[in-house]
TIDOFI-548527 format. One record per residue (C-alpha): x negated, y negated, z negated; residue in one letter. Coordinates in steps of 0.05 Angstrom, whole numbers, padded with zeros to 5 digits, always signed. Each point is the difference from the previous one (the first is absolute). Layout:
N
XYZa...
This chain:
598
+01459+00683+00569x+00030+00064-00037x-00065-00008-00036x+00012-00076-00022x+00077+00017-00022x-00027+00057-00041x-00048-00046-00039x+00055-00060-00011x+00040+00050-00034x-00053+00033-00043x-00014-00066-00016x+00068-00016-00021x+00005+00056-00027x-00063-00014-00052x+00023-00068-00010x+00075+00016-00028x-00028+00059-00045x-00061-00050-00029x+00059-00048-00016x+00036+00051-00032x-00057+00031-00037x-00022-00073-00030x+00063-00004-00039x+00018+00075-00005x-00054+00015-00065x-00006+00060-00046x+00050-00007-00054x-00013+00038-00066x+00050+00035-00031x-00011-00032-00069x-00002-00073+00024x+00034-00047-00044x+00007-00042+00070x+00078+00003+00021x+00036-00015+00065x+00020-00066-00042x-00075-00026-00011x-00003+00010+00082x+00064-00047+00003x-00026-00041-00059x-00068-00011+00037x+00037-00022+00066x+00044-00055-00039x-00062-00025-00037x-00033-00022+00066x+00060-00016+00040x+00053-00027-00050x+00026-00064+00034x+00003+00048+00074x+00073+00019+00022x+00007+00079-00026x+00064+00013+00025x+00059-00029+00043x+00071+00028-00009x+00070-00029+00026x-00029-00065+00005x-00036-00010-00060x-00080+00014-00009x-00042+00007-00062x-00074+00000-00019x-00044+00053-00026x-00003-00035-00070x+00084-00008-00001x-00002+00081+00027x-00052+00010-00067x+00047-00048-00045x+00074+00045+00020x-00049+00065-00004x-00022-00027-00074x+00075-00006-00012x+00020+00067+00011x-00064+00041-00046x+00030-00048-00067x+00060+00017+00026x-00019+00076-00004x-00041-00014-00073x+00063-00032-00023x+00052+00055+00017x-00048+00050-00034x-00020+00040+00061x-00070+00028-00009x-00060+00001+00031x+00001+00073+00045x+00081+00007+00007x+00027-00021+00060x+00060-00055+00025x+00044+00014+00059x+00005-00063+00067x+00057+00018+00042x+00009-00067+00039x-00007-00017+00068x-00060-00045+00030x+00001-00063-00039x-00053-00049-00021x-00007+00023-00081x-00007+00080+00025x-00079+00000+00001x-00008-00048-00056x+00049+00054-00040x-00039+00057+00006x-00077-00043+00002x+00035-00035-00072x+00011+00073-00025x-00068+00021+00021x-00023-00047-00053x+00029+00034-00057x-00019+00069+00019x+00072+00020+00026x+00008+00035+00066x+00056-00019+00047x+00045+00056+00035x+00020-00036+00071x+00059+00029+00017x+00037-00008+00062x+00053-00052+00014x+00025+00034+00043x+00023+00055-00038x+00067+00015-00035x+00039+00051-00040x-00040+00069-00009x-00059-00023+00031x-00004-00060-00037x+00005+00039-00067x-00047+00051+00020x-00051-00049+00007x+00013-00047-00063x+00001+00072-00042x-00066+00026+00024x-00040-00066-00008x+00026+00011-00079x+00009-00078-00008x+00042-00027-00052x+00013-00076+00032x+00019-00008+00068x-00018-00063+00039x+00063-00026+00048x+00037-00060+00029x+00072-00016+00018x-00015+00037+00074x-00025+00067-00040x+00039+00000-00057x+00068+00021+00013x-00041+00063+00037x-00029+00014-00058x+00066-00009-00044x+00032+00049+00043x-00058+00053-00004x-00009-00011-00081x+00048+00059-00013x-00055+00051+00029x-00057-00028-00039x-00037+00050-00050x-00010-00054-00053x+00025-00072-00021x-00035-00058+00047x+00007-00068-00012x+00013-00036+00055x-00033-00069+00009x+00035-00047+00058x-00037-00066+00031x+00072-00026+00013x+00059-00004-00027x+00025+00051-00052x+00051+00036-00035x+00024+00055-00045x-00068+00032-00037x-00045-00022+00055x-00055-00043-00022x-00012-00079+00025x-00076-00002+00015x-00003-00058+00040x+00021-00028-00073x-00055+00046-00043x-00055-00020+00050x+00016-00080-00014x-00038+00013-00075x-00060+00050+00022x-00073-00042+00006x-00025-00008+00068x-00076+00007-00019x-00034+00063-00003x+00014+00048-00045x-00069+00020-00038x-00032+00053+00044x-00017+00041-00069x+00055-00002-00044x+00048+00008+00064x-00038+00062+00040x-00039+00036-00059x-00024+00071+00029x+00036-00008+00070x-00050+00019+00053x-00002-00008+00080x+00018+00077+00006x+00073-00014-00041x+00061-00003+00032x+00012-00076+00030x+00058+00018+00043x+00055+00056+00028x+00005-00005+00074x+00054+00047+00018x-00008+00045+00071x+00045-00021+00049x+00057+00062-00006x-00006+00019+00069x+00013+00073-00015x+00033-00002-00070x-00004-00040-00064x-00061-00046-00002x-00058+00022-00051x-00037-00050-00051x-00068-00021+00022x-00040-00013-00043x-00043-00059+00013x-00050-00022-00053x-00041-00062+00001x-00064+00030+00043x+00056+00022+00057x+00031-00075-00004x-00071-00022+00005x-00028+00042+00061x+00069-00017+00041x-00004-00080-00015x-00079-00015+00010x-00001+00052+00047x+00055-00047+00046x-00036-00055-00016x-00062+00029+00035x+00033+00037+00058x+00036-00054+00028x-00054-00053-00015x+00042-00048-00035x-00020-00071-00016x+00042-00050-00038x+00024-00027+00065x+00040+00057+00014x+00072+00004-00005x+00029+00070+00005x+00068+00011+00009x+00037+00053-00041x+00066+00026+00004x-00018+00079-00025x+00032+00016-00071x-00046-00023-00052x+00021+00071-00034x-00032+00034+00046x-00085+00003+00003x-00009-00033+00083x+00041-00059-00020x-00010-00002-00079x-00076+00015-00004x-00037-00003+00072x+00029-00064+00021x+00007-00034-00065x-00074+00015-00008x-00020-00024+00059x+00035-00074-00007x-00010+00002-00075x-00074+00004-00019x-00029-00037+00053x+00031-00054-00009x+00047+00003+00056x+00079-00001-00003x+00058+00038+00011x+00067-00011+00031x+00049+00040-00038x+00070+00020+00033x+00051+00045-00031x+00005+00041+00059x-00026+00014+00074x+00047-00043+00049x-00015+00011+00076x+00040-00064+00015x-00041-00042-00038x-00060+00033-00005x-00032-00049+00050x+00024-00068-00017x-00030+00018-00065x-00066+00021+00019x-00013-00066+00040x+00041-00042-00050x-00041+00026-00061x-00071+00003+00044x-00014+00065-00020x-00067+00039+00018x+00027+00065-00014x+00052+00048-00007x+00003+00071-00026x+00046+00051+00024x+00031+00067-00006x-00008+00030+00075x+00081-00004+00006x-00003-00071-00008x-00028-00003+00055x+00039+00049+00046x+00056-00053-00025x-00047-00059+00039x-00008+00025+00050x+00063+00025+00012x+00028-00067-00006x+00025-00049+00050x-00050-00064+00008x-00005-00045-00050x-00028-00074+00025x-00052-00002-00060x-00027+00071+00012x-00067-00029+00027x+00000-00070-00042x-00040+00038-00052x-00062-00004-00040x-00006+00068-00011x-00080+00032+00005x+00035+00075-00032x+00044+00046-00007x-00016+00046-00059x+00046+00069-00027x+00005+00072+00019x+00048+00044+00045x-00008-00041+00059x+00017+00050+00061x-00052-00007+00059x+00055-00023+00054x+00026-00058-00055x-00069-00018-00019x-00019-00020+00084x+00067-00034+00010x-00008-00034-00071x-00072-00035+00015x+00019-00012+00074x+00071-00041-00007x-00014-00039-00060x-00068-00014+00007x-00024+00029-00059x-00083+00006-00007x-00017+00046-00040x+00033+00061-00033x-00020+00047-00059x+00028+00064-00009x-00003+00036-00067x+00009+00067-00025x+00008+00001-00079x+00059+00044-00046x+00024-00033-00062x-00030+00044-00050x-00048+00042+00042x-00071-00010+00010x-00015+00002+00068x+00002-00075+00043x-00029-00018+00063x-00003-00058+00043x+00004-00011+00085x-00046-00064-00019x-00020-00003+00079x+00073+00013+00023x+00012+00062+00042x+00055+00003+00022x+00043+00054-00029x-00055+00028-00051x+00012-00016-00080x-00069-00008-00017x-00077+00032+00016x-00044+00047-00036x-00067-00007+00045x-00036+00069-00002x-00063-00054-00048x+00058-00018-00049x+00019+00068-00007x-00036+00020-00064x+00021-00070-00036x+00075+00011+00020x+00047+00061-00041x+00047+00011+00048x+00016+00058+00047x+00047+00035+00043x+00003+00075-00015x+00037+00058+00046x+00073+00003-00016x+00056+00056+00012x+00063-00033+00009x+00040+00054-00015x-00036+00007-00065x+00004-00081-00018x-00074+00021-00027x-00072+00004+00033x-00030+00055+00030x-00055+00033-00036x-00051+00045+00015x-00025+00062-00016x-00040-00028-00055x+00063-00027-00031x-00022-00078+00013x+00035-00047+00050x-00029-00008+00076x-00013-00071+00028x+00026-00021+00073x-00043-00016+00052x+00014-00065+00047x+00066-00001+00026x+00031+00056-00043x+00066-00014-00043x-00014+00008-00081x+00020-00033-00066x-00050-00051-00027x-00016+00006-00062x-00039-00043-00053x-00059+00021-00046x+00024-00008-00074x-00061-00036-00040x+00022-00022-00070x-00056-00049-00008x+00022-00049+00058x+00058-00037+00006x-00005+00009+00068x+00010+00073+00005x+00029+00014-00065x+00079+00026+00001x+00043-00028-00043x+00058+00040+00009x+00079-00007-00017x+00039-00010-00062x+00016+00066+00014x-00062+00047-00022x+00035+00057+00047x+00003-00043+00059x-00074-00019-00016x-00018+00065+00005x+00026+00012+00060x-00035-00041+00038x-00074+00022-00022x-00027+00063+00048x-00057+00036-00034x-00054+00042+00019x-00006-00039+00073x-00075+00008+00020x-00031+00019-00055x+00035+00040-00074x+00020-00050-00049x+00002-00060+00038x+00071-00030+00008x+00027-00046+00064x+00071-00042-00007x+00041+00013+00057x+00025-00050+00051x+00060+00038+00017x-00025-00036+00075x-00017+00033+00057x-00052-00030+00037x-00052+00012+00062x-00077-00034+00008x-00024-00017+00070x-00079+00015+00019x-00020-00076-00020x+00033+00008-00068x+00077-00036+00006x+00050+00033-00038x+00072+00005+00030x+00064+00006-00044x+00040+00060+00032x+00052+00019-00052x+00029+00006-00069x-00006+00074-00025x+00071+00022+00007x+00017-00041+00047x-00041+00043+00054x+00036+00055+00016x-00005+00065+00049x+00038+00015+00055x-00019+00055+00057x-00055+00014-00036x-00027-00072+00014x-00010-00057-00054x+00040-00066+00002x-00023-00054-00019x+00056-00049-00023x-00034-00063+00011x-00027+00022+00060x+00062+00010+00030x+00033-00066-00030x-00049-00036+00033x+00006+00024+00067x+00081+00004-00009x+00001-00084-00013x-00049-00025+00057x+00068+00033+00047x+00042-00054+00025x+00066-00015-00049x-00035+00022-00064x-00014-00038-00056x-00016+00043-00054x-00012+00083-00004x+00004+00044-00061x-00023+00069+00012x+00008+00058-00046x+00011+00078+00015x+00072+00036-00015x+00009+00070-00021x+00045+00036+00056x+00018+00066-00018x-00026+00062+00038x-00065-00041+00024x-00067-00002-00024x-00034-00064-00025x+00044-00063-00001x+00026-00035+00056x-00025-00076+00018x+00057-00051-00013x+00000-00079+00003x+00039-00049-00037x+00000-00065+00055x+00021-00069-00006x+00005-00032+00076x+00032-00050+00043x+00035-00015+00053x-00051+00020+00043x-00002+00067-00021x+00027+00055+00044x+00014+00078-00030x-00021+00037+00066x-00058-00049+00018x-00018+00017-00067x+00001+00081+00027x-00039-00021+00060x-00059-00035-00044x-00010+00053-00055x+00003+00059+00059x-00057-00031+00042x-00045-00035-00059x+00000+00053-00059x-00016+00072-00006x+00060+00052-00006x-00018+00008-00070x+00001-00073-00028x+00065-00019+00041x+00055-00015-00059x+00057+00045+00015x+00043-00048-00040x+00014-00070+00006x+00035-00040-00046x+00027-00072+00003x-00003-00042-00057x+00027-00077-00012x-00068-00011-00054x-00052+00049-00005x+00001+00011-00083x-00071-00025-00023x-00029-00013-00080x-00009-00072-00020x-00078+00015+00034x+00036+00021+00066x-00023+00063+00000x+00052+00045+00028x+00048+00047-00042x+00011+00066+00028x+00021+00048-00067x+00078-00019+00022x-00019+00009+00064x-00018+00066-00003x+00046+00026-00042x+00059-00026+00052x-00034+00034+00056x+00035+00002+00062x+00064+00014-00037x+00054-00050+00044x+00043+00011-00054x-00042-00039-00049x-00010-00064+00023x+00038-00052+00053x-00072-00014+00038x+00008+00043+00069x-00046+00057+00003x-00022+00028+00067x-00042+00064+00012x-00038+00022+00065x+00040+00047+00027x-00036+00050+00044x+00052+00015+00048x+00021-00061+00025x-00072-00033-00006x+00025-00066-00045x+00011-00030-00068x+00075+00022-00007x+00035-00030-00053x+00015+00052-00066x+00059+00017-00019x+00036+00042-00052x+00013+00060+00055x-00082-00006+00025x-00021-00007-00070x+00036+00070-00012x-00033+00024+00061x-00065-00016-00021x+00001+00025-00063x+00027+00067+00027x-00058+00002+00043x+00037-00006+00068x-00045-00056+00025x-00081+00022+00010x-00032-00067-00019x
């Protein structure tokens, strides 16, 4: 029997990666075929098919190719030239992809920036993408108004909406530009597939997000290779509330409705209200996800439509073991595929034959085809161990280590692009791994292989931290911390307490009523070692997250455990009287003079 479940998933296994492979092809660097001729190709045989479907209204690949036409005369006519690039700061809306796919025609790259951003942030990214027109409408604008002051240079600001002042009307401008092709030639001259198509920003987790640069081979791999992992057909709808600024939502799933024909069901934002009424409303197929999404399902009361689905998958990355079981079990969904992949980094996997809790599989017979890694890491260091040869060491089966990727130039698929920022590029290439001159870009992941080949997520690299001598892992710890009864969400990080080694655990919770302070003590003292046990505990109303729901913890951890910074009650494990005790400004000083032994 063991025998018989071994073979269905090697099986599915093959399958999912021969799907991929079909569609995944070697692009050359010097191609003259763009990310547009991919989207061009799709409209040609599917131009009467519904594209997209947003707020109630839907349009067809050839009307999604007429708006995209639009926007590249629109570009020609402003005198924006073929290599410079044109800012999008909107949220989800129908015209964003046809914006940036229109652009595409003319040779002009697209900096996606973040609607969610504001003020300094906001600035920082519009300056470092070096655009001199910025993209908005009447929901973005007045953010950017108020940010214009901290711009390096001039941008004109073009609204879809109503205007005023110097901002520019191009809902009005677009009402003259042709909506056939521009000529392919005369529009594109020398622009090749390893140009710049688009800026995907990192998500700011730890500080101000970095430019990605994404060029027209990167767009390619991430859309056809969607389209092959999930096996879409043109009967597929896939439901999509991710920010199209950011590569999951913008590229993977647009990609994997787009050029097969299939169609997409656009909402500005994730709701967990309506999430299901839409699904079986809009007979969707599909839906991709960001694993918090679904924490936020399945921590949700039950909804009558839950199980009046068509859904066959569930497709995204970050989905936590315990989430991923509950997820397929209550809503009845078939089939989920996990995926591993950075923005700008070269190293992607897929769980095609869904293990629970892995990211994706290197079998030991893939092993030569595939450039990634996981090397020995010192945490203290933040840097791999090497050995007395001077080259890096790589882990055996169920040791901890950063993966790493194999930098090829020649292949889109393992080439790095790298930021806007040459620096920050540079940071994140390792040389001299395994052998003198070769060069690896790093993950900044921290990762673990079983004996059949599954790789596990464990950590972000500064996010694992040390304490007694032992390594935490953050995630690990979150995990365990939100299957206890009362919690709803966990954000773990480490705290620097004066007078003690290492840094001790702490975790940011959102819970309700449910939740009980000294069961809490009870659960974490029988279920997790001494080490990993947060010493800290910290309420929170909303558990800060970027617009990808990835969690913030830079604030975090520069509050600390500090009672005097923040209105959220803080409790610590106090030794003495065996319980999370609430912290106050008299136990704070106490700790800090060292009169408590934590």
């Amino acid at each position: 029997m063991k025998l018989q479940a071994r073979l269905a998933r090697e099986w599915k296994f093959f399958q999912g990666l021969r799907r991929t492979l079909k569609w995944v092809k070697p692009i050359a660097p010097d191609s003259a075929t763009l990310i547009c001729d991919d989207l061009e190709k799709a409209v040609d045989e599917h131009g009467d098919r519904p594209a997209i479907t947003f707020e109630g209204r839907t349009i067809t690949y050839r009307e999604v190719d007429q708006i995209a036409n639009r926007y590249a005369h629109w570009a020609k006519g402003q005198g924006i030239t073929r290599g410079e690039t044109v800012a999008l700061f909107m949220p989800n809306r129908m015209e964003y992809l046809p914006i940036w796919y229109g652009l595409t025609k003319v040779g002009i790259a697209t900096a996606l920036i973040n609607n969610n951003l504001a003020g300094a942030a906001l600035a920082h990214c519009l300056n470092i993408s070096g655009a001199l027109h910025c993209i908005v409408d009447a929901e973005t604008s007045p953010v950017f108004e108020a940010a214009r002051g901290q711009l390096a240079r001039h941008m004109n600001q073009w609204t879809l909406g109503p205007v005023s002042g110097d901002r520019r009307d191009l809902t009005t401008a677009l009402k003259s530009c042709s909506q056939l092709r521009p000529d392919r030639l005369t529009a594109r001259g020398d622009i090749r597939a390893k140009d710049t198509a688009l800026f995907i920003y990192t998500s700011g987790t730890t500080g101000l997000p970095k430019a990605a640069r994404i060029n027209h081979m990167r767009a390619q791999l991430y859309m056809r290779g969607f389209a092959g992992a999930t096996g879409a057909l043109k009967s597929d709808r896939i439901y999509q509330v991710l920010p199209l600024y950011h590569a999951t939502g913008g590229l993977c799933a647009m990609g994997a409705g787009l050029l097969t024909g299939g169609s997409i069901v656009l909402r500005r934002k994730f709701s967990t209200t309506h999430f299901w009424s839409d699904v079986a409303a809009e007979n969707c197929t599909m839906f991709v996800y960001i694993g918090e999404l679904c924490r936020y399902l399945v921590n949700a009361p039950e909804d009558a439509q839950e199980r009046s689905h068509k859904l066959r998958m569930a497709f995204g990355n970050g989905l936590r073991g315990d989430v991923w079981t509950e997820l397929q079990a209550r809503f009845h969904i078939p089939e989920v595929l996990e995926f591993y992949g950075a923005t700008e980094g070269n190293v992607s996997m897929f769980n095609f034959d869904g293990k629970v809790g892995a990211i994706g599989r290197i079998p030991k017979y893939l092993r030569k085809r595939v450039n990634a890694r996981i090397v020995q890491f010192d945490l203290e260091t933040e840097e791999p161990i090497r050995g007395p040869n001077g080259l890096c060491i790589e882990c055996g089966a169920g040791q901890v280590g950063e993966c790493i990727g194999k930098i090829d130039t020649s292949d889109a698929r393992t080439n790095f692009t790298g930021y806007a920022d040459k620096a920050a590029t540079e940071k994140k290439i390792l040389h001299d791994v395994f052998e003198p001159g070769d060069a690896w870009f790093r993950t900044g992941d921290l990762m673990r292989r079983d004996e059949d080949g599954y790789i596990y997520f464990v950590d972000r690299i500064g996010d694992t931290f040390r304490w007694k001598g032992e390594n935490v892992a953050t995630s690990e710890v979150a995990e365990q911390l939100a299957q206890l009864p009362g919690v709803l969400e966990a954000n773990v990080y480490g705290v620097a307490v004066p007078g003690q080694d290492g840094r001790a655990g702490m975790a940011a919770l959102t819970v309700d009523d449910d939740f009980d302070i000294k069961a809490l003590h009870t659960q974490v003292e029988a279920n997790m070692p001494a080490y990993a046990q947060p010493i800290f505990i910290r309420l929170q109303r909303q558990i800060e997250t970027t617009g990808t729901f990835k969690y913030r913890k830079v604030d975090l951890v520069e509050e600390g455990f500090d009672p005097g910074r923040t209105k959220d009650p803080i409790y610590f494990k106090n030794p003495v009287r065996k319980a999370y005790v609430k912290l106050t400004k008299a136990s704070h000083a106490k700790l800090l003079a060292g009169e408590f032994k934590l």
